[in-house]
N, C-alpha and C positions, 0 to 999 in steps of 0.2 A: 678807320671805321668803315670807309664806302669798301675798301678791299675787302673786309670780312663780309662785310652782306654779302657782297658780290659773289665769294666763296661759297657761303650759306646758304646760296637762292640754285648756284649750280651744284650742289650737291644734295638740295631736294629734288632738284630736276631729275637729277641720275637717279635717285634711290623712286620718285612717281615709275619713270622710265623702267628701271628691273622692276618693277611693283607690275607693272601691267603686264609684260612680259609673261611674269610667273602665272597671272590672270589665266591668260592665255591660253599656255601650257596646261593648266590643269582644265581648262572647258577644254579643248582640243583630246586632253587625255579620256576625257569624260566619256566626249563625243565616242570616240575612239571606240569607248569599252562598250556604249553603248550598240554599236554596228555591230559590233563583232558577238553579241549576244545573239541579237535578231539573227544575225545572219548561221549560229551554231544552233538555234531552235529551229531555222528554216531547213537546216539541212537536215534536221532527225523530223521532222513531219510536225513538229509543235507549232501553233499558233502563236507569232511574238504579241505583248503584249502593248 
């Protein structure tokens, strides 16, 4: 019984672990697309917003 917790507790670790990861990734992607707006409105003379 203690081994299956034991199993059970390290493979919610893993799956929070990839969980936050993907978090991440997608604010970083966000981020990302967000620069790259402002920065293609800056260079045609648009005010970002």
């Amino acid at each position: 019984m203690l081994e299956y917790t034991s199993s059970n507790l390290m493979n919610s670790v893993q799956n929070n672990v990839a969980s936050m990861s993907t978090t991440r990734d997608a604010d970083f992607a966000a981020g990302s697309t967000g620069l790259a707006k402002n920065q293609i409105l800056t260079q045609s003379g648009t005010r970002p917003c």
